[in-house]
One Martini backbone bead per residue (centre of mass of N, CA, C, O) as a GRO file, in nm:
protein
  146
    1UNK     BB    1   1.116  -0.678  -5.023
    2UNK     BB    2   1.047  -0.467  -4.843
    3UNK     BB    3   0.848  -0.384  -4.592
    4UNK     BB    4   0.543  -0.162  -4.551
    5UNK     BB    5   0.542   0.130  -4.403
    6UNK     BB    6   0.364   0.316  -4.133
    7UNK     BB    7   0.205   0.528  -3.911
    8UNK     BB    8   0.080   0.385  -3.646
    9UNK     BB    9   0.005   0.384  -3.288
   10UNK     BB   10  -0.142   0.157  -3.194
   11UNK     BB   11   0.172  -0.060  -3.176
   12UNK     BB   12   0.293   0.064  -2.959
   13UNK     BB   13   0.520   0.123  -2.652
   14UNK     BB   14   0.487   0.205  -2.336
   15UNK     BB   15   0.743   0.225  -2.079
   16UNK     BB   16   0.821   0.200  -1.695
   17UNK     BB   17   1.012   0.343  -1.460
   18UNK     BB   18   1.036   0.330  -1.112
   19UNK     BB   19   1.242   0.217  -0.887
   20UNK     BB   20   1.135   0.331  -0.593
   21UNK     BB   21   0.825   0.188  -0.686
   22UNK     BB   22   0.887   0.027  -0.997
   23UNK     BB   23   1.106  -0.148  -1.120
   24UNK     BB   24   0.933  -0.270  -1.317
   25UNK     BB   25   0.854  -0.237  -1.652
   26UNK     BB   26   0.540  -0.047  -1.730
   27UNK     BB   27   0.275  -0.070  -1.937
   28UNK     BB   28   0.103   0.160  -2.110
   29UNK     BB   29  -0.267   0.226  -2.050
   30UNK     BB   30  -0.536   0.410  -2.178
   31UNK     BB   31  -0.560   0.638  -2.367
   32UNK     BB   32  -0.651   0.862  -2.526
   33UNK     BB   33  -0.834   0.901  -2.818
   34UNK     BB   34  -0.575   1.147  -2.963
   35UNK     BB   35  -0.369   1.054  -2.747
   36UNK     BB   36  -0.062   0.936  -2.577
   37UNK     BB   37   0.234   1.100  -2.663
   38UNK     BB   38   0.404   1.384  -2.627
   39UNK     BB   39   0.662   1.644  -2.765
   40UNK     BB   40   0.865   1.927  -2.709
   41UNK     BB   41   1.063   2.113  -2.860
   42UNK     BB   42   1.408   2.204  -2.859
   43UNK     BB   43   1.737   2.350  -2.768
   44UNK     BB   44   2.034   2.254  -2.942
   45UNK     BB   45   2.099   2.568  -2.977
   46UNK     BB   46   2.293   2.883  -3.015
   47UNK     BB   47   2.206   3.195  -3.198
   48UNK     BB   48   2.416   3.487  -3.254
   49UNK     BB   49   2.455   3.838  -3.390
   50UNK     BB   50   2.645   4.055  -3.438
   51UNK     BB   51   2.688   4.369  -3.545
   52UNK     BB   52   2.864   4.303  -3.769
   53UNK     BB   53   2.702   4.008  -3.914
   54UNK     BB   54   2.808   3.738  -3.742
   55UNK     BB   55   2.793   3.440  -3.644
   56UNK     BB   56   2.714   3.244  -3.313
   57UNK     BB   57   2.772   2.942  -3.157
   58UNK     BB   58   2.603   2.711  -2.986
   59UNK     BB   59   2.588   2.432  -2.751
   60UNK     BB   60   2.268   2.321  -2.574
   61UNK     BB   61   2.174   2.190  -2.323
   62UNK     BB   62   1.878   1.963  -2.288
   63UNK     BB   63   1.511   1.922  -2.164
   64UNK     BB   64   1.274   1.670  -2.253
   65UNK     BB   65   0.986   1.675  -2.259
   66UNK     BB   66   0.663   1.511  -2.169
   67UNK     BB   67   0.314   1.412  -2.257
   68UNK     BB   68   0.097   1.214  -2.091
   69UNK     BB   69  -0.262   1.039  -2.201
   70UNK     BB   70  -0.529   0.957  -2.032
   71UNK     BB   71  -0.766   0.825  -1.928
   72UNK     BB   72  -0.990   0.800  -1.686
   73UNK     BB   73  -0.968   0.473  -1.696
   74UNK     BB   74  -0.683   0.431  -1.673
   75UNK     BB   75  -0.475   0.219  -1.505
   76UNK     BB   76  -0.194   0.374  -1.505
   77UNK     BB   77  -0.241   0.602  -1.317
   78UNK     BB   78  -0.158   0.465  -1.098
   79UNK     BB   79   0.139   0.474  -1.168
   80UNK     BB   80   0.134   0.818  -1.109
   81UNK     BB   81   0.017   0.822  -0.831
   82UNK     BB   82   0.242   0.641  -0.665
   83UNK     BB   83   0.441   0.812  -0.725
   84UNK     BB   84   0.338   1.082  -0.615
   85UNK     BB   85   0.331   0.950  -0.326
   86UNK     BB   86   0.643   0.892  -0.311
   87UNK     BB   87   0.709   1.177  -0.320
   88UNK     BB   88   0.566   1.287  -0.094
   89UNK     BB   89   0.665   1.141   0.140
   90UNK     BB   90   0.962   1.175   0.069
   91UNK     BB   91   1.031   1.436  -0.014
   92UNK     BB   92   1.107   1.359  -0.346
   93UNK     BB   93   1.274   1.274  -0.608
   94UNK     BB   94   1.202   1.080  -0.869
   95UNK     BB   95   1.365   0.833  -1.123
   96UNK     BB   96   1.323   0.781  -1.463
   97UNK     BB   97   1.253   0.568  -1.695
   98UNK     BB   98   1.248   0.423  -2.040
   99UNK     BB   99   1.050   0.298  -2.364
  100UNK     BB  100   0.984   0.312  -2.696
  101UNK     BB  101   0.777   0.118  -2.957
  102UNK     BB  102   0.809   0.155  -3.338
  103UNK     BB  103   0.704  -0.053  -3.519
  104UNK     BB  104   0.610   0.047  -3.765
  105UNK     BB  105   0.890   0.248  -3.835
  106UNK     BB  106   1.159   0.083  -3.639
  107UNK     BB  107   1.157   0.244  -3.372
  108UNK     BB  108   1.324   0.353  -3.085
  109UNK     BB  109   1.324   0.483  -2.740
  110UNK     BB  110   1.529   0.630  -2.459
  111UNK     BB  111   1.471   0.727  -2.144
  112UNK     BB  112   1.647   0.930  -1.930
  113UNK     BB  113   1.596   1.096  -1.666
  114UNK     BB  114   1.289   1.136  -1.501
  115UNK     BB  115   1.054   1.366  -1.406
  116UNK     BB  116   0.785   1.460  -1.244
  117UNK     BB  117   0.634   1.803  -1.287
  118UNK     BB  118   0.315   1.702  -1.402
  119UNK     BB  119  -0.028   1.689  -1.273
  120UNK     BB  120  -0.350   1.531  -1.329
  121UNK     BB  121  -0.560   1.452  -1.037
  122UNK     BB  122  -0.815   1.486  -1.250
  123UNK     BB  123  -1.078   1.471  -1.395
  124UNK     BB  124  -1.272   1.602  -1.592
  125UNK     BB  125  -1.627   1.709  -1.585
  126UNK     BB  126  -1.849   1.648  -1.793
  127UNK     BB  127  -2.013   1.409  -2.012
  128UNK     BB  128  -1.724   1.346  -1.971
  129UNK     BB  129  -1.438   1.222  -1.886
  130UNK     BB  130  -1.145   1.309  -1.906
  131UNK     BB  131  -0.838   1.341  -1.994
  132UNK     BB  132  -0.540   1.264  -1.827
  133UNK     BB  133  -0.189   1.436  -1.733
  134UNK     BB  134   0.160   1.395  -1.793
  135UNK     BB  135   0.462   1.537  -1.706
  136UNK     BB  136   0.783   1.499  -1.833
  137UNK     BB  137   1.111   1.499  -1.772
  138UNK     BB  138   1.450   1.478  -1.973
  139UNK     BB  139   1.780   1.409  -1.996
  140UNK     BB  140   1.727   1.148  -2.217
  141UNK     BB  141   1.688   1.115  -2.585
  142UNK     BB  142   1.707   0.803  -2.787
  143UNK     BB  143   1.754   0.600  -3.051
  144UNK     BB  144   1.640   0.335  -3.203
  145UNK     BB  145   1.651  -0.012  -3.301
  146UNK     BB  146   1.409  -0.249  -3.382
   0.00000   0.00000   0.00000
């Protein structure tokens, strides 16, 4: 009998490289509350109609946003900072490579050729610090068995 498989987010695991600043892959730790990091929905094709009312469609490449939250207190900003001052310095971007894991399900993703896009530069002061977002751009997200 197959084990039962869960839904919790507790025992992924999510790597980065940044080759040009850490070519070592970091494990991210620290996330936010209720998010760790999520991804939004892309357009992987294009579909229009014509006059006539026939369909046309066609596959349309497309790049994954994807955004990190992690709490204020979270030791791998320091690994977004890192990046962050390496491409100021360099009037350049970097390009980052990943991989989660996510053991409850069985499944990993590879992640390839990423910009980092958006960063919130510190967290926002209320009753408690809050947690600080960072998105990435991906050219490419693969499925993977783990």
């Amino acid at each position: 009998m197959a084990a039962k498989r869960t839904i919790t987010s507790a025992n992924s695991v999510f790597t980065l490289v940044v080759s040009d600043v850490f070519p070592v892959p970091q494990t991210l730790q620290g996330y936010a509350v209720d998010d760790a990091f999520d991804n939004e929905s892309v357009e992987v094709s294009e579909a229009l109609m014509g006059v006539d009312g026939l369909m046309s469609a066609g596959y349309t490449p497309y790049i994954t946003p994807m955004t990190v939250h992690l709490m204020a207190d979270s030791p791998s900003i320091a690994l977004f900072d890192a990046w962050l001052g390496a491409e100021a310095a360099a009037q350049e971007v970097f390009f980052a490579q990943a991989s989660v894991s996510m053991p409850s399900v069985g499944r990993g993703y590879v992640f390839s050729n990423g910009v980092l896009t958006n960063a919130k530069k510190l967290p926002d002061a209320k009753k408690v610090l809050q947690a600080v977002q960072y998105t990435i751009k991906w050219e490419s997200v693969n499925p993977a068995q783990i």
